[in-house]
N, C-alpha and C positions, 0 to 999 in steps of 0.2 A: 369299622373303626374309622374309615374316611369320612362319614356322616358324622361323626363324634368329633374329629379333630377338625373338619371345616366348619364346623358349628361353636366349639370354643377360639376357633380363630375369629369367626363374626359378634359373637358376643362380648371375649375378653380381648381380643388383640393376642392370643397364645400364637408363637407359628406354628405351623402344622410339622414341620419338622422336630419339635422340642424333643428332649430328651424326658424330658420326663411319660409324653404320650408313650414314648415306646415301653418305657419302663410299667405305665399301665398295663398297655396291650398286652406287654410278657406278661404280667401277673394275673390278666383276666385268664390270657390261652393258660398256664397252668392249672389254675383256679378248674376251668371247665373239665380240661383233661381230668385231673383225680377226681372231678365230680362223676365222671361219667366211666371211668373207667377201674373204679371198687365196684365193687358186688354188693347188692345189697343184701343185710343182714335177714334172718329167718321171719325176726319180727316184720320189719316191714314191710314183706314181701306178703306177709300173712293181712294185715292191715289191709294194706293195698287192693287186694283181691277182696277182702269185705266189704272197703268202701264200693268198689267197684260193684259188687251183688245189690248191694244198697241202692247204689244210684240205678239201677237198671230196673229193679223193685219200683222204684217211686218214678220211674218212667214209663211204665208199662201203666201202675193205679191210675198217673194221671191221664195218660193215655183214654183210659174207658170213661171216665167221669167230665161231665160238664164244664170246667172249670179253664179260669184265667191264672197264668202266673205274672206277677208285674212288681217291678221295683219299687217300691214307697219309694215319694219325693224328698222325706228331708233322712230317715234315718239309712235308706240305702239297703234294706234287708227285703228278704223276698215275699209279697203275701200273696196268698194263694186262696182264689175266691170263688164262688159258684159263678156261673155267667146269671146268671137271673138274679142274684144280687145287686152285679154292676146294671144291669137293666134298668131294676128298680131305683138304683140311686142315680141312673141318666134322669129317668122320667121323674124324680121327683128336683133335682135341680132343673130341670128344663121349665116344671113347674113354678118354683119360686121365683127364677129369675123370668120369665116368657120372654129367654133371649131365643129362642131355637121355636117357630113356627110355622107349621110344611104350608105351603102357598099352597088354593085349590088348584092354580095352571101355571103353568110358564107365561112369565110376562117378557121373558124377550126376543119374542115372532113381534107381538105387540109393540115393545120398544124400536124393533127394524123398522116395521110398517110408517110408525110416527119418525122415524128420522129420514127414509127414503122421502114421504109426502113433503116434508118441511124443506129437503133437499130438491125436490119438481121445484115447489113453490118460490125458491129463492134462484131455481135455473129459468123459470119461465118470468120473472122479476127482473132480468138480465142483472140482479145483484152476487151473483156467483159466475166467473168465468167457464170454458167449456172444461177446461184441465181443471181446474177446482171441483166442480161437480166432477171427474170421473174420478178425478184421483178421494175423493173423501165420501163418493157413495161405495156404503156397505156389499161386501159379499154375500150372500144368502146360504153362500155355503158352508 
């Protein structure tokens, strides 16, 4: 409730004292109390424990089976896909666009090499001070 009333004090200007926060606060704690403290009816207790079987059901299927589960981007529902699907639609976007292509080596042992040479080359040029060259030659490790 303190996070709630120091947050409508920074946004609206409410003080944190009002009368009305308390009179929320009493009606949230009531609110929870008889939420929490009836019984729940036959029905839903029945419900409850089938959804429950269900969910444990479709946890265990996916468990054994290859598959991804992932949020769609715009409608927000769940789809659930073979992994060798999304494979095949990496490699075929990968295709279309030839943004994504594996280099045969590491080019940057290569790229150190060419910056430490250029960095001799401008220390033995006395066009690099002794603190410039150390402080801007590369680690190797």
């Amino acid at each position: 409730m303190d996070k709630l009333a120091s947050n409508l004090h920074d946004r609206h200007g409410l003080p944190r004292k009002a009368f009305i926060l308390k009179k929320f606060s009493d009606q949230l704690g009531a609110m929870f109390n008889q939420q929490f403290s009836t019984s729940l009816s036959y029905h839903d207790i029945h419900r409850t424990r089938n959804d429950l079987k269900t969910v444990l059901s479709i946890k265990q299927k996916l468990k054994k089976l290859p598959v991804i589960i992932r949020q769609s981007d715009k409608s927000g529902i769940l789809h659930i896909g073979y992994k060798s699907d999304y494979d095949r639609k990496v490699l075929q976007y990968q295709e279309k666009t030839n943004a994504y292509i594996e280099l045969p080596s590491n080019p940057l042992m290569e790229t150190f090499y060419k910056v430490v040479r250029l960095l001799n080359d401008l220390h033995g040029e006395k066009q690099v001070a002794v603190w410039q060259y150390d402080r801007m030659m590369p680690d190797k490790k």
